[in-house]
C-alpha positions as CSV (number, residue, x, y, z in Angstrom):
1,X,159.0,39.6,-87.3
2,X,158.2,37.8,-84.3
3,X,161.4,36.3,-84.4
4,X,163.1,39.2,-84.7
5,X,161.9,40.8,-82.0
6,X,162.7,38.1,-79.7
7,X,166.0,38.4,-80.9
8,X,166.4,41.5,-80.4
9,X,165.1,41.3,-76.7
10,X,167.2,39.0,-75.9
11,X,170.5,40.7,-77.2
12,X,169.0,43.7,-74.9
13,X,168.5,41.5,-72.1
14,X,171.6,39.7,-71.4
15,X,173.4,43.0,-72.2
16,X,177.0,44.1,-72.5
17,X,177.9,40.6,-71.4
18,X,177.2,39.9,-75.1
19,X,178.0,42.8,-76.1
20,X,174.6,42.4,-78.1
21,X,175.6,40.8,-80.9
22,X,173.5,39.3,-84.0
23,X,173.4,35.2,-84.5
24,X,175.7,35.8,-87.4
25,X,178.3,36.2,-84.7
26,X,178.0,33.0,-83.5
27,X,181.2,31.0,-83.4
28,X,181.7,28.5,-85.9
29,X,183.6,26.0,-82.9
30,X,180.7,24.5,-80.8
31,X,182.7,21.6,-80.6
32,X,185.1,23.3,-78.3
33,X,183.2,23.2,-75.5
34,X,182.6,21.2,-72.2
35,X,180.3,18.3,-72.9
36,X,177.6,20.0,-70.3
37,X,177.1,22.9,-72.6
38,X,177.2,21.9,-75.8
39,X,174.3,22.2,-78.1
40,X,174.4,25.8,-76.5
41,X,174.2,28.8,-78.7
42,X,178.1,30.3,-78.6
43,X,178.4,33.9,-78.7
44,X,181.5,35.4,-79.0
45,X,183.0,38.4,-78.0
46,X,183.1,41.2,-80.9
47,X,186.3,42.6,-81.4
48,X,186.9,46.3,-81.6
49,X,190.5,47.3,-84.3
50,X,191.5,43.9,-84.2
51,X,192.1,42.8,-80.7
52,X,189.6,40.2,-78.4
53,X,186.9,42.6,-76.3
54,X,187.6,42.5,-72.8
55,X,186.9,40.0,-70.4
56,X,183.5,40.6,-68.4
57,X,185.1,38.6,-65.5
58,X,187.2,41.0,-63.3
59,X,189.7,38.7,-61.4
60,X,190.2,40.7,-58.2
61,X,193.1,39.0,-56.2
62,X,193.8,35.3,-55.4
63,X,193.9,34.2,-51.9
64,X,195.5,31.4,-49.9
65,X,193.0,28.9,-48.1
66,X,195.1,25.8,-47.2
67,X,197.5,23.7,-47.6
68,X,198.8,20.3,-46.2
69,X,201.2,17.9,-47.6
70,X,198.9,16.7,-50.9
71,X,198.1,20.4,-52.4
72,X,197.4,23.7,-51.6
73,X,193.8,25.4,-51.9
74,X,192.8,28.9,-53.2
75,X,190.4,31.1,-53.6
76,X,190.1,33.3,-56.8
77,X,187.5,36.1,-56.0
78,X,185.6,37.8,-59.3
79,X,183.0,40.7,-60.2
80,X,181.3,40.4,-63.4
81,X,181.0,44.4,-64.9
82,X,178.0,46.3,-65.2
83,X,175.5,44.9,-68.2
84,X,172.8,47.1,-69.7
85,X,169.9,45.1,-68.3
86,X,169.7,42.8,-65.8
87,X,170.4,39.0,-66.1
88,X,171.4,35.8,-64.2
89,X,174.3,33.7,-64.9
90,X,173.5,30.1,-64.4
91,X,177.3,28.4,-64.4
92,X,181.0,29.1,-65.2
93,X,183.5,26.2,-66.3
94,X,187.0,26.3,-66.6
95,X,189.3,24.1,-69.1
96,X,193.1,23.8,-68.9
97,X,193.7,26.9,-65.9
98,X,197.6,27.6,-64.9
99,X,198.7,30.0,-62.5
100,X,202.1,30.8,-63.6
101,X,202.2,27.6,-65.5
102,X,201.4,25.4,-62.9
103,X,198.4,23.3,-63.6
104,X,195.4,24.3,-61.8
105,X,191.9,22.8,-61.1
106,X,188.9,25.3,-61.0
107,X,185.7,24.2,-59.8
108,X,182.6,24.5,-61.9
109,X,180.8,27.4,-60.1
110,X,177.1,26.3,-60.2
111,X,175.3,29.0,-57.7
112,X,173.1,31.3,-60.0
113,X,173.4,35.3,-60.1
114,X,172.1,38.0,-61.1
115,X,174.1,40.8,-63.0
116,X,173.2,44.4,-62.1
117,X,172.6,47.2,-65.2
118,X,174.2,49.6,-62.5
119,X,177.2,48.1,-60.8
120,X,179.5,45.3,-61.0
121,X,178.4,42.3,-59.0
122,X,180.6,40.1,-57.3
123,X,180.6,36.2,-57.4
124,X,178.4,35.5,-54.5
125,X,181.2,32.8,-53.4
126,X,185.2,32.7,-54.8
127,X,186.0,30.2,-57.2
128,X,187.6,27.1,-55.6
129,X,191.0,26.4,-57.0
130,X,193.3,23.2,-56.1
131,X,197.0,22.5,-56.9
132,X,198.0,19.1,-56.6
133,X,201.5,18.3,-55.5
134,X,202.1,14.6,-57.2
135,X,200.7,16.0,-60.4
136,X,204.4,18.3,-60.0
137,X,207.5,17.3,-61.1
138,X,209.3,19.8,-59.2
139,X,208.2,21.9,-56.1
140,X,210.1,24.8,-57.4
141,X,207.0,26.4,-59.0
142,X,204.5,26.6,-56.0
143,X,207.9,27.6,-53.9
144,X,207.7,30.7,-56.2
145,X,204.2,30.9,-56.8
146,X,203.3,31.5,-53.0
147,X,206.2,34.9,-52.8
148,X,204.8,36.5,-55.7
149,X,202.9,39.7,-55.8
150,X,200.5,39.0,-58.7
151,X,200.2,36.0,-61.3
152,X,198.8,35.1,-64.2
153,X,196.3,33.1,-65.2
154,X,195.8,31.4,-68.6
155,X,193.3,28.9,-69.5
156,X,189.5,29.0,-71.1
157,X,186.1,30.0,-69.4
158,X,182.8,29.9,-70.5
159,X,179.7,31.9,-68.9
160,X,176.1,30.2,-68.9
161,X,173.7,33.1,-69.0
162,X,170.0,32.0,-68.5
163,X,167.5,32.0,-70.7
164,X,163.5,32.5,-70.8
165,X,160.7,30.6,-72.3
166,X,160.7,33.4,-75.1
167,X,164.2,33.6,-75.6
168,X,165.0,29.9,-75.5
169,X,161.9,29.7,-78.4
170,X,163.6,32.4,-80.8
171,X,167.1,31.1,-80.5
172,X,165.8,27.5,-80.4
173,X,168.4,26.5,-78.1
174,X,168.2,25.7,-74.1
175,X,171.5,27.5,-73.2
176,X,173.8,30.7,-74.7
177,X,177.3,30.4,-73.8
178,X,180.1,33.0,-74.2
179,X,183.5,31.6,-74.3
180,X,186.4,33.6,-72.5
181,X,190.1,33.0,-72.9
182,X,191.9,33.8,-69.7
183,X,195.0,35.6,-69.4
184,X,194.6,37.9,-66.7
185,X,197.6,39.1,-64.6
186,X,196.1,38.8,-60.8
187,X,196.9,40.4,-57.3
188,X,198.0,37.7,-55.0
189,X,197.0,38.0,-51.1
190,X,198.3,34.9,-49.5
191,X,199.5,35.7,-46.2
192,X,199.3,39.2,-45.6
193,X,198.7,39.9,-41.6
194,X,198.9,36.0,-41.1
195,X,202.2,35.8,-40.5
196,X,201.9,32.4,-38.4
197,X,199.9,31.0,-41.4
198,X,203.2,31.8,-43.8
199,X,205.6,30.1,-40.8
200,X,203.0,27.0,-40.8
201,X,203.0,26.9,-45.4
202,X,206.5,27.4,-45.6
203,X,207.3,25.0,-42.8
204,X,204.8,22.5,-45.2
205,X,207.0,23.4,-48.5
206,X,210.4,23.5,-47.4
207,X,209.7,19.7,-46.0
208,X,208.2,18.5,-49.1
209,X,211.3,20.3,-50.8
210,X,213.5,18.4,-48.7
211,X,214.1,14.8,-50.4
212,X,215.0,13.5,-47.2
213,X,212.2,14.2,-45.3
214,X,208.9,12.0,-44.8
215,X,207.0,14.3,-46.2
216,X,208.9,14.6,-49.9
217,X,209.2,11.2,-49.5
218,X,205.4,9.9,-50.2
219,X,204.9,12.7,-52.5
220,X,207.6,11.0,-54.5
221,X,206.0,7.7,-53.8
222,X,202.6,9.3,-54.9
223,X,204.3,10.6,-58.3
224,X,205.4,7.4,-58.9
225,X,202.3,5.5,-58.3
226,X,201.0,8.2,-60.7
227,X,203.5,7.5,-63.3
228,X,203.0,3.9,-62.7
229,X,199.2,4.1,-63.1
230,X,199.6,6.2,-65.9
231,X,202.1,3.6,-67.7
232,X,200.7,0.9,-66.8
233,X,197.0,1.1,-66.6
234,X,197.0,4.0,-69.3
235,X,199.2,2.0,-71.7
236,X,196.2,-1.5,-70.9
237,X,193.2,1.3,-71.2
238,X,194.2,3.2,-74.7
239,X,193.7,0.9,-77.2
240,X,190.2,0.0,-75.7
241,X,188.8,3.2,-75.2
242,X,186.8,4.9,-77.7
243,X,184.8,8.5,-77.3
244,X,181.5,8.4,-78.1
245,X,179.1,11.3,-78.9
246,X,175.4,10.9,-80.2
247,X,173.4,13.2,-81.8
248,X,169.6,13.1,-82.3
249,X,166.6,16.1,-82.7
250,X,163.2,16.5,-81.4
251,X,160.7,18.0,-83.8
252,X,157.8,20.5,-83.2
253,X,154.6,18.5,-85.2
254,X,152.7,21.9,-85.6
255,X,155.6,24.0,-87.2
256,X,158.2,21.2,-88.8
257,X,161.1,23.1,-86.8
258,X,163.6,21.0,-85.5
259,X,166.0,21.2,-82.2
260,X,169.2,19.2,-82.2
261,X,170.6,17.6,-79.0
262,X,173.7,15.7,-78.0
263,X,175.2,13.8,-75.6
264,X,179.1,12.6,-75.1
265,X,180.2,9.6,-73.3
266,X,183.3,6.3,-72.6
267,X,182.6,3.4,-74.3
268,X,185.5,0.5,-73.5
269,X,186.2,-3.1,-75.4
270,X,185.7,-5.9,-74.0
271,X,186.3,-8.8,-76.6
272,X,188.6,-9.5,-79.6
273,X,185.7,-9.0,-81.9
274,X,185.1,-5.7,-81.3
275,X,182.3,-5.5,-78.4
276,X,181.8,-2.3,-76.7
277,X,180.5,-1.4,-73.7
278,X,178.6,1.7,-72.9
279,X,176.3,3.5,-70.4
280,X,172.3,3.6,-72.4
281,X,172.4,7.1,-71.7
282,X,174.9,7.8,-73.9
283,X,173.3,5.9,-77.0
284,X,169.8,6.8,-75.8
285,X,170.3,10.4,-74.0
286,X,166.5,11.4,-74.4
287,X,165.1,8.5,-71.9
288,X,167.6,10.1,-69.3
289,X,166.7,13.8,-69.8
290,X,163.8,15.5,-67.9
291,X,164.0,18.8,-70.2
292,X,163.7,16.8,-73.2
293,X,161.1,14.1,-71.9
294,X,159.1,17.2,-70.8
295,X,159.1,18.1,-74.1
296,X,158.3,15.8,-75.8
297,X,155.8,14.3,-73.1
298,X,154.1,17.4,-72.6
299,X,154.6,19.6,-75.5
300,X,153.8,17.4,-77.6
301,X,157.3,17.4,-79.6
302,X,158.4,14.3,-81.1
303,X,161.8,11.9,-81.5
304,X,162.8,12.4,-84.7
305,X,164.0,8.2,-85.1
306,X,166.4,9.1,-87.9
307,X,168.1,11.8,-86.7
308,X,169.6,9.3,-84.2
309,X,173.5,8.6,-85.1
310,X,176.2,7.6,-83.0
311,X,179.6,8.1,-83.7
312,X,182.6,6.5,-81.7
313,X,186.6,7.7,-82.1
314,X,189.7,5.9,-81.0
315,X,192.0,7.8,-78.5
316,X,194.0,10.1,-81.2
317,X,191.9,10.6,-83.5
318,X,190.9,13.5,-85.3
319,X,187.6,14.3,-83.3
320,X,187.0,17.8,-84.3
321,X,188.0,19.3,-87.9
322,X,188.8,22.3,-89.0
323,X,185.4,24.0,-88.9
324,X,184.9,23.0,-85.4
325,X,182.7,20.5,-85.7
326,X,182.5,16.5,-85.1
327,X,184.6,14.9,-87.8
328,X,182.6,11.9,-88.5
329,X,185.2,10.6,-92.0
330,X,187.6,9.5,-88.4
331,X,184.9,8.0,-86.3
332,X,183.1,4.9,-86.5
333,X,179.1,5.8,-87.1
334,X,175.9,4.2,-86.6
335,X,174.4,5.3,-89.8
336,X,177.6,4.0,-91.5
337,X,177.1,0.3,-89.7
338,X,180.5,0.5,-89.3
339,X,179.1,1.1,-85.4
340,X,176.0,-1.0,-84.2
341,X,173.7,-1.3,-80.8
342,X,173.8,-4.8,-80.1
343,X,171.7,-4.7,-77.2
344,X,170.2,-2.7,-74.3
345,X,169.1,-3.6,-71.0
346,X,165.4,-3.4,-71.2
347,X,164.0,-0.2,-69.8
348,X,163.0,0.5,-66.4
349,X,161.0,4.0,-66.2
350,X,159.8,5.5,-62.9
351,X,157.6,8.1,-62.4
352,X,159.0,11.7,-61.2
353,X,157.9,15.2,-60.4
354,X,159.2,17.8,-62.5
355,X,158.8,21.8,-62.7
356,X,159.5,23.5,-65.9
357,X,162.4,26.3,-64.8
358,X,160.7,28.3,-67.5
359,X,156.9,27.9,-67.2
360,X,157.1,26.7,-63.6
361,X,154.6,24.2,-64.9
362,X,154.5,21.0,-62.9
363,X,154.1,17.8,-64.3
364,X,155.0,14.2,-64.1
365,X,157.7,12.3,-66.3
366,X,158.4,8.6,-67.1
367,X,162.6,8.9,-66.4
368,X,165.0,5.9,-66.5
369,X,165.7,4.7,-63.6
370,X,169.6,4.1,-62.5
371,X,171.5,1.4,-61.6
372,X,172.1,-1.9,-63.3
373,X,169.8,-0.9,-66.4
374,X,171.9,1.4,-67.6
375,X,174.2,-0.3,-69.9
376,X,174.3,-0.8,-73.7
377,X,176.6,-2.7,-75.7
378,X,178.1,-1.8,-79.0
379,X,180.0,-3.1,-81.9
380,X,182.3,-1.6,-84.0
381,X,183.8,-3.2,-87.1
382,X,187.6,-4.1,-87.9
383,X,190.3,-6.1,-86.2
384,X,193.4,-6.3,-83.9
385,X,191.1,-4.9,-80.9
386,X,193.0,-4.9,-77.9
387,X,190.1,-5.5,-75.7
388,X,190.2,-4.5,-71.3
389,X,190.1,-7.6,-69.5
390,X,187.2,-8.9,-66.7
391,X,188.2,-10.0,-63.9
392,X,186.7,-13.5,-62.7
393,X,182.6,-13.7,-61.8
394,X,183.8,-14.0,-57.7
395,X,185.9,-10.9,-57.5
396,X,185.1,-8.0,-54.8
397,X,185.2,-4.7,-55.9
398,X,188.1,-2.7,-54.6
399,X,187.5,0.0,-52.6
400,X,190.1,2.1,-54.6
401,X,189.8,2.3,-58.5
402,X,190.9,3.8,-60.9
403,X,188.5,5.9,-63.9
404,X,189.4,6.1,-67.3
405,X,187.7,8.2,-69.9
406,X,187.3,11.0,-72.2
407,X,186.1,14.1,-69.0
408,X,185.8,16.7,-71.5
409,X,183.6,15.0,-74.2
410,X,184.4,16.0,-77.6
411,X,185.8,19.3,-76.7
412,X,189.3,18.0,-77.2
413,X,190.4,18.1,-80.7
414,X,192.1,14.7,-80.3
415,X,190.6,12.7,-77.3
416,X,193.3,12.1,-74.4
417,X,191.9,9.5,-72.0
418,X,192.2,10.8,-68.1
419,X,192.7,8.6,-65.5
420,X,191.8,9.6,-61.8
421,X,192.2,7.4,-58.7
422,X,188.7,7.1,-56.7
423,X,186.8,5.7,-53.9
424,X,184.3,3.3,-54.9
425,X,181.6,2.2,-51.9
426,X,179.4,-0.5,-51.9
427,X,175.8,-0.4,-50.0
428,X,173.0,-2.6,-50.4
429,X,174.3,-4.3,-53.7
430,X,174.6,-0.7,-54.8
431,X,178.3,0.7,-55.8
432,X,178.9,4.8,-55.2
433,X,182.3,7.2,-56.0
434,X,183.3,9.2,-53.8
435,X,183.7,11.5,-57.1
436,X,181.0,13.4,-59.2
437,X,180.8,12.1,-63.0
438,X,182.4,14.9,-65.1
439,X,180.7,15.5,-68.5
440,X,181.9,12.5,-70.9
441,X,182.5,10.0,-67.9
442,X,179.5,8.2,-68.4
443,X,180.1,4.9,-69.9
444,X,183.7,4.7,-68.7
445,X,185.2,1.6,-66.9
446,X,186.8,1.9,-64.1
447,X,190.3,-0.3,-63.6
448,X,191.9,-2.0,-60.1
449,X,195.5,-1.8,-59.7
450,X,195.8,-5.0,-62.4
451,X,193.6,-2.8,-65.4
452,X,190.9,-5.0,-65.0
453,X,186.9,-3.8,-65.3
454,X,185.6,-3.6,-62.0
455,X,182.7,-1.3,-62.6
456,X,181.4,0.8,-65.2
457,X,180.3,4.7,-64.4
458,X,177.0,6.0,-65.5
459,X,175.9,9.3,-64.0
460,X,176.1,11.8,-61.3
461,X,178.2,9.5,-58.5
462,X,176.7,6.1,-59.5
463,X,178.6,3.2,-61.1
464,X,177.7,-0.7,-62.2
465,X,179.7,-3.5,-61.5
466,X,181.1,-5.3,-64.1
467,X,179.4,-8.5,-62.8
468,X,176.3,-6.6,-63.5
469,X,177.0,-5.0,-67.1
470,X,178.8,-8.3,-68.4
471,X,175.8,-10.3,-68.0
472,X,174.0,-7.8,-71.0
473,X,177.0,-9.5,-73.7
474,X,175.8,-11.8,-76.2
């Protein structure tokens, strides 16, 4: 009964956003979302005569903010309708936006708010939208794009609604997610009463539509380089990189019940025998986790050892079946040894401060430190591996490299390495992106301009040289 009411509270609670519905609405796809949020509990939307309920996001209008010769910047402003009792909204994600077709990237938008039970509330900032110009093939599109009166957006969202210390205990989950599909025609308010900002973009566009001016001219240069990187580092980087996603469960000792956690991550080759390298938070997530090692530091809850499995897929293979959920019969597993940790770098735990966001209890955890101790290396079984290649012990780091791995986790159906181009600094033996690890990026290698390993990303904006991470392979 306890339960039960909890559930119910919660349903009242977060409100029309949910729509209140039971946990036998939950959708059967977990697997579809962003590696940050899985594990969540997925609500979907209840239908009402057949057709999808309507999106709680209100997309208002969608406003210029700059441009320059790379891409143009905009702001998408929202309001979230009324819900029938207050609650906060922790995140919203985005996968695969267009605007008209043209490939847009949303921020993550990570400021917390609070939904009214009265009024619609309105993002407390707009949602930060980019469109790159060498990601184009033609200019055509934004050419159009920037005279239009509305547009549509297509794409997928997900909400984040917060949870209490109750409500996380009945549903036995950290997070509840809603998933949104986005196809919302949009009011567009580019350049109204800035008519000298339209003279300056047009001036901008009708140069970089121009092939003979300097401006087209190193956009085509950097579509090329794209292509390039994509053909040749892409073609040097597929064979060798694998997706890897483990999945282990913490158990409450008093009551036997059980939570399930996972974490995605890049793992790479790097010998003909089938030697993997990884980041150790990928194959051992808890150590890295201050929710869970409060947990099971001071709630007493326990590692459950063989829960524990690790599972590794080659770039097209069937990740996800048809239920939604991991498809281990394509991936290479731990708890077939047809996957095996060979080694980790031995642990190195620091003390840190922590405050519950539930309890606001305080307390202090035993975390893994970063850096150089964050590495693991795997092996999977067969033959004909095509493995990356290291460059030789004396090599400097470039300062520009290129990161290949699986960004979205095992929300892709069929992984699809992504390769991005970033800025890699080096400080006190220490190496830093100028770029913030998206969810599945830890563990990937990142390439110089010949596709060899010159470092290896682990977390946040921190990365390993190679020189570092070899030195852990038997």
């Amino acid at each position: 009964m306890f339960f039960l009411q909890q559930k119910t509270a919660l349903a009242i609670i977060i409100g029309s956003i949910l729509l209140a519905p039971s946990l036998a609405q939950q959708s059967g796809q977990p697997g579809q979302l962003p590696d940050a949020i899985r594990g969540a509990k997925i609500y979907k939307l209840p239908e009402k005569g057949g057709e999808t309920a309507p999106n709680p996001a209100v997309y208002k209008n969608i406003a210029f903010q700059d441009i320059n010769t790379e891409r143009l910047l905009l702001n998408l402003f929202v309001t979230i309708k009324a819900v029938d009792k207050s609650a906060t909204v922790e995140h919203m994600y985005f996968q695969n936006v267009a605007v008209n077709g043209i490939p847009v990237h949303i921020d993550s938008f990570d400021q917390e708010f609070k939904l009214s039970n009265k009024d619609p509330v309105d993002l407390p900032a707009p949602l930060q939208c980019s469109i790159v110009f060498a990601d184009l093939n033609s200019m055509q599109p934004v050419r159009d794009l920037v005279d239009k009166d509305q547009v549509l957006i297509t794409g997928q969202s997900f909400i984040q609604v917060k949870l209490n210390s109750l409500e996380k205990l009945a549903l036995r989950a950290k997070q509840v997610v809603i998933p949104v599909p986005l196809n919302e025609t949009v009011p567009v308010n580019f350049f109204q009463g800035n008519p000298l900002v339209k003279m300056a973009a047009d001036t901008i566009l009708d140069s970089l539509a121009n092939p003979a001016s300097a401006a087209a001219v190193n956009m085509a240069k950097e579509h090329l380089a794209k292509m390039h990187q994509d053909d040749l580092i892409g073609g040097k980087v597929k064979p060798a990189l694998y997706l890897l996603n483990t999945v282990y469960q913490v158990q409450d000792p008093k009551t036997m019940a059980m939570e399930q956690f996972s974490q995605s991550g890049t793992g790479f080759l790097v010998s003909v025998d089938g030697k993997m390298l990884t980041s150790k938070r990928v194959i051992q997530p808890w150590k890295f986790d201050p929710q869970v090692d409060f947990l099971i530091e001071h709630q007493q809850l326990t590692l459950d050892p063989s829960s524990v499995k690790t599972c590794a897929w080659p770039a097209g293979a069937q990740v996800l079946g048809a239920d939604g959920q991991p498809n281990a019969d394509a991936a290479l597993c731990t708890d077939k040894q047809s996957l095996k940790i060979l080694a980790t770098a031995p642990d190195q735990m620091v003390e840190q401060n922590y405050q519950d966001p539930d309890s606001g209890e305080k307390a202090t955890l035993h975390l893994h430190t970063e850096g150089p101790a964050d590495v693991a290396v795997l092996q999977v079984t067969g033959s004909g591996f095509q493995p990356l290649a290291l460059p030789d012990p004396s090599a400097v780091v470039p300062a520009t490299l290129v990161l290949c791995s699986y960004a979205l986790g095992i929300s892709q159906a069929q992984p699809v390495p992504r390769l991005a181009s970033v800025l890699v600094t080096a400080q006190n033996g220490a190496l830093t992106m100028q770029h913030t690890a998206d969810p599945g990026e830890s563990g990937a290698p990142l390439l110089d301009s010949d596709g060899m390993v010159a470092a290896l990303a682990t977390s946040a904006n921190n990365c390993i040289s190679i020189q570092d991470a070899r030195k852990l392979i038997p």
